[in-house]
TIVEXVO-105201 format. One line per field, with one value per residue (C-alpha): residue number from 0; residue in three letters; x, y, z. Coordinates in Angstrom, 2 decimals. Example, Ala and Ser with C-alpha at 12.3 -4.5 7.8 and 13.67 -1.06 7.14 Angstrom:
num 0, 1
residu ALA, SER
px 12.30, 13.67
py -4.50, -1.06
pz 7.80, 7.14
END
This chain:
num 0, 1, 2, 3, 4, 5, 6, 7, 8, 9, 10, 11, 12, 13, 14, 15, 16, 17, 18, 19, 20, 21, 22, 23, 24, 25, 26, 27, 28, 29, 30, 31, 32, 33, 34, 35, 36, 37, 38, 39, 40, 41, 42, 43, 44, 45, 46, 47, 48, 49, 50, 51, 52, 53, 54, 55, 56, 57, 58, 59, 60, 61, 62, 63, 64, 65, 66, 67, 68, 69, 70, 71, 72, 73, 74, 75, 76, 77, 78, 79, 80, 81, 82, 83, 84, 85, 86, 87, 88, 89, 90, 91, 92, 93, 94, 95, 96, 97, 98, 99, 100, 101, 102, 103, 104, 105, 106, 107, 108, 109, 110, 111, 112, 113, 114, 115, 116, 117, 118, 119, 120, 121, 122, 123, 124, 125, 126, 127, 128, 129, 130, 131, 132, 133, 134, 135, 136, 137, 138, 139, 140, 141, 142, 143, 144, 145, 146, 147, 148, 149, 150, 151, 152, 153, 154, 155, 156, 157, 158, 159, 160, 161, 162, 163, 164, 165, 166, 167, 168, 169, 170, 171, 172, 173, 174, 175, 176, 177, 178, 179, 180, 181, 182, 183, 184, 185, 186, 187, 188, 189, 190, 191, 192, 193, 194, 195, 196, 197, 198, 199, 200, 201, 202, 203, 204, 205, 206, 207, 208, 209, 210, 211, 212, 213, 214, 215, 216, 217, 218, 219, 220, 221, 222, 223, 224, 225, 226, 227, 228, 229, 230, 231, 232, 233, 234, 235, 236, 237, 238, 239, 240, 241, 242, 243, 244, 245, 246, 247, 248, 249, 250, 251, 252, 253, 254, 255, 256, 257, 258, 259, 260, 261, 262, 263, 264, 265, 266, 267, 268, 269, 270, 271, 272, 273, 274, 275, 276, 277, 278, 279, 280, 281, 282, 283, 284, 285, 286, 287, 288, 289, 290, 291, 292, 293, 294, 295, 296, 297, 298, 299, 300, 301, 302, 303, 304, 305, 306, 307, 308, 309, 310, 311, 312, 313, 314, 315, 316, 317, 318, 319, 320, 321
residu UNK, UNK, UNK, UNK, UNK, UNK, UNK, UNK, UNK, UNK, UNK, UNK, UNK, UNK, UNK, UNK, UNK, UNK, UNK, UNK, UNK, UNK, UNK, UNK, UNK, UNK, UNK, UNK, UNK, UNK, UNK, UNK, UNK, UNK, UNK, UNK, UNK, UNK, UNK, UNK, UNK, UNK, UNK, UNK, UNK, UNK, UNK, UNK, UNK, UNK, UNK, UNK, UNK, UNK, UNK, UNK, UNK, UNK, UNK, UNK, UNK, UNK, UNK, UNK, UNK, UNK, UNK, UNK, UNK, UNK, UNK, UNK, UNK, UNK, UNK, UNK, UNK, UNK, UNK, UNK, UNK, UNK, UNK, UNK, UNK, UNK, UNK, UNK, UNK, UNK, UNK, UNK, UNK, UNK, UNK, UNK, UNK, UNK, UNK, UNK, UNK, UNK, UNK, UNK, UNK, UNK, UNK, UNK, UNK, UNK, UNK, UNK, UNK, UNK, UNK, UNK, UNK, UNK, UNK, UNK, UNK, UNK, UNK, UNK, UNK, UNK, UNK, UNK, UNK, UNK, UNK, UNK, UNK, UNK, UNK, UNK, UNK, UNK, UNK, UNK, UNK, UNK, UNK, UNK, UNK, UNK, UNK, UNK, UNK, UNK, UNK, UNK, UNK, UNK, UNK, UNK, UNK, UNK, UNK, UNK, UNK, UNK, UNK, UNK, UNK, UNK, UNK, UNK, UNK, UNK, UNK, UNK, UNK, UNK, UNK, UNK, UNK, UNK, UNK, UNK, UNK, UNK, UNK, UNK, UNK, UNK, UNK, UNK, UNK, UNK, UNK, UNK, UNK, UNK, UNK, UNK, UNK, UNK, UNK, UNK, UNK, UNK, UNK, UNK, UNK, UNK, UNK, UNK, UNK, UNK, UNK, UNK, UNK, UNK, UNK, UNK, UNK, UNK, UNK, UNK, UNK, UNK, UNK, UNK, UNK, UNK, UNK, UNK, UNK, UNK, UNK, UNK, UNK, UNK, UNK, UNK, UNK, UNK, UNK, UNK, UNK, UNK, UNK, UNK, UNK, UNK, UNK, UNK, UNK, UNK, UNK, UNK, UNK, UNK, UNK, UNK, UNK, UNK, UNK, UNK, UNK, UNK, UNK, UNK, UNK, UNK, UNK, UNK, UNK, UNK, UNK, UNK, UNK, UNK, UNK, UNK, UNK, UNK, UNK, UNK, UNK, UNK, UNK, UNK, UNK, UNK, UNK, UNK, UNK, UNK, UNK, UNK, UNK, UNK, UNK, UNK, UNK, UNK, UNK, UNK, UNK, UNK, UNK, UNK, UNK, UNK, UNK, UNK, UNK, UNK, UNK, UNK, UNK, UNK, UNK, UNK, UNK, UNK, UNK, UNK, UNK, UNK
px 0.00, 2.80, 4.45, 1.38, 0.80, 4.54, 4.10, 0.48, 2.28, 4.88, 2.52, 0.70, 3.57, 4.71, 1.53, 1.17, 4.95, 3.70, 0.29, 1.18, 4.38, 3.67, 3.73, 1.01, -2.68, -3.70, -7.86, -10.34, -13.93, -16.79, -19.50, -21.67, -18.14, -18.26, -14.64, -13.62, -9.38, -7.66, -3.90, -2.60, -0.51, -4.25, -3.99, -1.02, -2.23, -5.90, -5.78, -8.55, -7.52, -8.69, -11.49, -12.99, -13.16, -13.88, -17.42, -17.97, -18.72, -15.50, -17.44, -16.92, -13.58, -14.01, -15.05, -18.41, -16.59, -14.65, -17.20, -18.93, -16.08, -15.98, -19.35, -19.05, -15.75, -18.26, -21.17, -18.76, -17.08, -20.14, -21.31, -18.77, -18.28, -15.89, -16.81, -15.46, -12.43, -11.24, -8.79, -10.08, -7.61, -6.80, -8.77, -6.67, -8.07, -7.51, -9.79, -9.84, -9.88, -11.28, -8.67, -9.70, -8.63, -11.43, -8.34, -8.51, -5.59, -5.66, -5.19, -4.10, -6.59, -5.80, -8.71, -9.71, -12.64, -12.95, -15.03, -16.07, -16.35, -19.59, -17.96, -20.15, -18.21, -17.87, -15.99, -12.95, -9.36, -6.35, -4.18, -4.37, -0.84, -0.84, -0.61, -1.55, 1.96, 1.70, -1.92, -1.31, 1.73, -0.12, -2.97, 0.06, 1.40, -2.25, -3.01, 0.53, -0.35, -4.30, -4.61, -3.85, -1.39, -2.65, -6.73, -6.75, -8.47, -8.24, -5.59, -5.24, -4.80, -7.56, -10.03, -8.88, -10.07, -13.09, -14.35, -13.40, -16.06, -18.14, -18.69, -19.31, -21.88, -24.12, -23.35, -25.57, -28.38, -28.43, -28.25, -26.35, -23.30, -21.15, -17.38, -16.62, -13.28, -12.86, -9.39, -9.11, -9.12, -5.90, -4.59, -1.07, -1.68, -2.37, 0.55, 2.87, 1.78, 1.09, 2.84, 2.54, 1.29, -1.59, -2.33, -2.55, -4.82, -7.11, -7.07, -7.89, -10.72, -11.52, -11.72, -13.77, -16.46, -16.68, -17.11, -19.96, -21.65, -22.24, -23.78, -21.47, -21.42, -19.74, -16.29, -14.10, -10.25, -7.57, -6.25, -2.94, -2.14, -5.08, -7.37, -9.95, -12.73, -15.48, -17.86, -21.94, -22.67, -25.93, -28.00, -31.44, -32.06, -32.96, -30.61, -32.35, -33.14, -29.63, -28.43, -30.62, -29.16, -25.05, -25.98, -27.39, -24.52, -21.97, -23.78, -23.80, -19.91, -18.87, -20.74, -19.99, -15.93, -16.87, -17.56, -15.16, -12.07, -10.89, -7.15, -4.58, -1.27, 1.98, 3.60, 7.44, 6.94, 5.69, 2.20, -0.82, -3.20, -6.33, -6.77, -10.17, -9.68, -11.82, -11.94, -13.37, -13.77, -14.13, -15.50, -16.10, -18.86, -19.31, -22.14, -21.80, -23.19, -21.20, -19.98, -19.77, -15.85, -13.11, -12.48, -9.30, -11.90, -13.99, -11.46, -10.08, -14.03, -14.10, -10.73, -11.35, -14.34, -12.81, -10.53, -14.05, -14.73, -11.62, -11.58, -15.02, -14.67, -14.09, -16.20, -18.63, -19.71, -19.54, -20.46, -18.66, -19.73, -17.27
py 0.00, 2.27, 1.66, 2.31, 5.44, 6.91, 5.63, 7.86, 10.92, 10.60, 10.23, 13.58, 15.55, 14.62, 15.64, 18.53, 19.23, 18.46, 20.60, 23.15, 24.42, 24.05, 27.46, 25.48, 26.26, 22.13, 21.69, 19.25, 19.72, 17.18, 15.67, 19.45, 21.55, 22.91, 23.24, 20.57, 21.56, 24.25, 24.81, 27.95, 28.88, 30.49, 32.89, 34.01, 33.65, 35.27, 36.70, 34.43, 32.67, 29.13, 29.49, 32.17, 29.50, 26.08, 24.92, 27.69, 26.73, 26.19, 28.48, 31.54, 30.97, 32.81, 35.69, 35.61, 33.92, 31.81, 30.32, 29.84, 27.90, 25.83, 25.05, 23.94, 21.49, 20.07, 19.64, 18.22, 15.88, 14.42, 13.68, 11.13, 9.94, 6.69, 3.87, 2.90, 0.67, 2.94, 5.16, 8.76, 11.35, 14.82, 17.99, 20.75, 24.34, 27.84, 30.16, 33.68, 34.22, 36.38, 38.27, 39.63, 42.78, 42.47, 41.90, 39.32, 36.57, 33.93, 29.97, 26.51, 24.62, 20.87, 18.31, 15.00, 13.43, 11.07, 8.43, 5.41, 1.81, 2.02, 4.36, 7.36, 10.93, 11.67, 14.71, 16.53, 17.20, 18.82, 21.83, 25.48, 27.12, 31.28, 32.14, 35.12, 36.18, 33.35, 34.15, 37.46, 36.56, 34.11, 36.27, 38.61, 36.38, 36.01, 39.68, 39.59, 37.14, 37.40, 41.40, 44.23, 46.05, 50.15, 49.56, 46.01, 44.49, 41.08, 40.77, 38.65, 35.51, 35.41, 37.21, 34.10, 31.55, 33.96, 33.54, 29.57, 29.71, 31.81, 29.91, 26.76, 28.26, 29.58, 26.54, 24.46, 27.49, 28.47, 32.06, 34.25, 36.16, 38.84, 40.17, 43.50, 44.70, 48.74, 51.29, 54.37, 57.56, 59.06, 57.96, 58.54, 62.31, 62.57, 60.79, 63.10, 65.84, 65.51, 62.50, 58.90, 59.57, 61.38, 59.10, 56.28, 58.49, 58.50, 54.89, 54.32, 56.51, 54.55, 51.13, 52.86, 54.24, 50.77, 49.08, 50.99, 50.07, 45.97, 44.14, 42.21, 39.27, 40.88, 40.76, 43.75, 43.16, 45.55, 43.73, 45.75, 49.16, 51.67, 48.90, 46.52, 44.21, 43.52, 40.03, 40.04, 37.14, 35.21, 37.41, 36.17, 32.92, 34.95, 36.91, 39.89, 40.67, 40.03, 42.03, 44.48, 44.66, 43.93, 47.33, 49.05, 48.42, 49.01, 52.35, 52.87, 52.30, 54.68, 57.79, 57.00, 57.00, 60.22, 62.49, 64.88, 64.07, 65.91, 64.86, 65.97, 66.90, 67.71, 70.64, 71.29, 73.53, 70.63, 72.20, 70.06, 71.27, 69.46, 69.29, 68.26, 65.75, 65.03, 61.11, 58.39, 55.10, 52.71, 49.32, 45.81, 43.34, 39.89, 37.81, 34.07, 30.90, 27.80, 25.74, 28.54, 29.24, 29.41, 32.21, 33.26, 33.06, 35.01, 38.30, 37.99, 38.68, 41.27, 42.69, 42.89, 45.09, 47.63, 48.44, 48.51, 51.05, 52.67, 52.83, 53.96, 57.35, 56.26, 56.67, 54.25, 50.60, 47.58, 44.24, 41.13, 39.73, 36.53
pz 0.00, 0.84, -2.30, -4.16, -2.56, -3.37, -6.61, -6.99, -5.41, -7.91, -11.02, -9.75, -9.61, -12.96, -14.04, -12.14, -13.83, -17.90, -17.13, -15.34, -16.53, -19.64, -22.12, -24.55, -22.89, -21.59, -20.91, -20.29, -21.30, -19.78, -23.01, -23.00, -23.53, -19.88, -18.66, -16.10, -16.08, -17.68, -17.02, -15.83, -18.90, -19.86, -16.94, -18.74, -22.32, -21.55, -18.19, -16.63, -13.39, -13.62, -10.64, -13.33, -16.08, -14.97, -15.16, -18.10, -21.96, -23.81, -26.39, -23.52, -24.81, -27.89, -30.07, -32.25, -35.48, -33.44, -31.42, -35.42, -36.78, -33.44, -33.79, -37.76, -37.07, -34.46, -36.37, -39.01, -37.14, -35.15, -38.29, -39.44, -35.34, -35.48, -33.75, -30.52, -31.99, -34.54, -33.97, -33.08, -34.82, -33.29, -34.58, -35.25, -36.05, -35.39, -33.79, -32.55, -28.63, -25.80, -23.58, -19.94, -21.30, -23.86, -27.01, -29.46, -29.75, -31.94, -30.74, -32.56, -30.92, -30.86, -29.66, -28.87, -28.16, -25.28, -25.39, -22.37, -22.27, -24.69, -27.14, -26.15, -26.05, -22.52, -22.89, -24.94, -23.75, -25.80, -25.74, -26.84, -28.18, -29.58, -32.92, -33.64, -35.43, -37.44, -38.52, -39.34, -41.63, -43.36, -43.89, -44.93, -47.82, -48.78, -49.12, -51.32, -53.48, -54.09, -53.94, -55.53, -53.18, -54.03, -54.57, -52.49, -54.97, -56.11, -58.39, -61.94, -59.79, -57.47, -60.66, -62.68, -59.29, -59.10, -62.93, -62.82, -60.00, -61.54, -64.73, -62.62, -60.54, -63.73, -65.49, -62.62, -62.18, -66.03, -65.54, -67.68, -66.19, -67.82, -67.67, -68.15, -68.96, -69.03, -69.13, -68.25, -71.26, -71.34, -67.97, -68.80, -69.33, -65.72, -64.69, -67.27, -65.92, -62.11, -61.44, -60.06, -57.05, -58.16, -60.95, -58.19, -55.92, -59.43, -59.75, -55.77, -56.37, -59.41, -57.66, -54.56, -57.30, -59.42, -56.28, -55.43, -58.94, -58.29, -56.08, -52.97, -54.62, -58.23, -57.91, -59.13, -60.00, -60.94, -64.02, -64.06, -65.00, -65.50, -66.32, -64.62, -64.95, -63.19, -62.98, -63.03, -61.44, -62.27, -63.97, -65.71, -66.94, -70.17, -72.44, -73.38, -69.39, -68.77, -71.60, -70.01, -66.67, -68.00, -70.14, -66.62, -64.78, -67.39, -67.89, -64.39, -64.00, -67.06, -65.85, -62.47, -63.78, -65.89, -62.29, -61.60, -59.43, -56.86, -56.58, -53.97, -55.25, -53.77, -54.70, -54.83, -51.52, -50.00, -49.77, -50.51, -53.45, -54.97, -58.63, -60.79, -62.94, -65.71, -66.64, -68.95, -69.63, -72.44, -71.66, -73.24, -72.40, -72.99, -71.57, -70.91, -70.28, -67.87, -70.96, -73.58, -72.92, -70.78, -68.28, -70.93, -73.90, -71.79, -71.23, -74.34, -76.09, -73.23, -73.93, -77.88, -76.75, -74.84, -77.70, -80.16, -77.37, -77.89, -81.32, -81.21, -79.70, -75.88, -73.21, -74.39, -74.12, -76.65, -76.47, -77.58, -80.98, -80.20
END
């Protein structure tokens, strides 16, 4: 018995040793996600002293869209539950969390089910470790490589994922969409004359006023340069009402682009001035259908229409004959 008992004293401190020194946040959560353990590294992570946490929902844990994604991986996973004798892999997410101090931190949550002699879930357990440095550089590199880095726009790679889902999605609900490609009138007499820093306060303007032109769910990409195109998606099922509303918002995007700007320039005194621009904009339109053509088929039709446009006067509209 005595042995038995130093050998239970010895296991608890080595516990007490893995759990509580540990920088990683450890926790135990009973079968309804109420908090049975959490290790003090939290008190240091969050701020909460473990006597203010146990017994709460592990959902208190975190922020609104946190406690959403939580909620999906569950959903998600109960769904496909294992049975008892097969081998229950760790869940691995990250989620924003709650601070004391009423911040937002983000945590690499990894879980595990735990399940008793019957294979019912009796609880969770697993460990919580901080990355919010990592997060933010990822979401970094993303902003690099998906967006335009002056209007913060998507850029020609994520318009090219955006169209390949766009065509997919009207090719299943058989409603028309449309690409419009447009370029600025005479954009480089701006920059000649005032500079690039001006001409890129233009185009920010530009990308703020096309914006406002489509719905949320049209996506609007700088293309490069002075130029940009924008995607209808799902229009009618019918081509003459869609032709009608492409030509609505088309016509709404080239006399919004044909306002006045009001542009602030720096002058060689250092003193800040504000010049009104006048600008235009030609623009091509095609319309499509899911298995008509391939997103490049698609901007090249739209491209060939802004230069009718062009060649047509500028500051007008012209749809793609193929």
């Amino acid at each position: 018995m005595t042995q038995r008992t130093q050998e239970l004293r010895e296991s608890e401190a080595l516990y007490r040793l893995l759990t509580e020194e540990a920088l990683d946040v450890i926790w135990k959560t009973d079968r309804d996600l109420r908090i049975t353990y959490i290790s003090p590294a939290d008190e240091r992570l969050r701020g909460f002293k473990a006597k203010e946490v146990i017994g709460q929902q592990v959902l208190d844990l975190f922020t609104e869209d946190g406690v959403a994604s939580v909620k999906a991986l569950i959903k998600k996973r109960s769904e496909g539950a294992p049975s008892r004798t097969a081998p229950d892999e760790y869940l691995t997410f990250n989620a924003q969390h709650r601070t004391k101090n009423a911040g937002v931190l983000w945590g690499e949550v990894i879980a595990k089910r735990d399940f008793d002699a019957r294979g019912e879930i009796v609880g969770y357990h697993g460990m919580t470790r901080e990355c919010t440095d990592r997060v933010r550089l990822e979401s970094e590199v993303r902003q690099l490589a998906f967006f335009d880095p002056l209007t913060n726009l998507p850029n020609r790679r994520l318009l090219d994922d955006r169209l390949r889902q766009s065509i997919a999605v009207i090719k299943r609900s058989g409603n028309y969409g449309a690409v419009i490609v447009l370029d600025l009138d005479n954009f480089k007499i701006l920059n000649d004359l005032h500079g690039h820093d001006v001409g890129d306060f233009l185009l920010l303007e530009v990308a703020r006023r096309l914006v406002h032109c489509v719905r949320q769910k049209d996506t609007v990409s700088r293309f490069g340069g002075d130029e940009f195109v924008v995607i209808l998606d799902e229009l009618s099922t019918d081509k003459l009402m869609s032709l009608r509303q492409a030509t609505e918002v088309a016509e709404k995007i080239r006399n919004s682009l044909a306002a006045p700007y009001l542009l602030k320039v720096m002058q060689t005194d250092q003193a800040e001035a504000v010049v009104q621009h006048q600008c235009s904009a030609s623009l091509g339109v095609v319309l499509f259908l899911g298995q008509e053509a391939s997103q490049h088929d698609l901007l090249k039709w739209a491209d060939n229409a802004m230069y009718q446009a062009k060649a047509a006067g500028r500051n007008v509209i012209r749809f793609s004959d193929r």
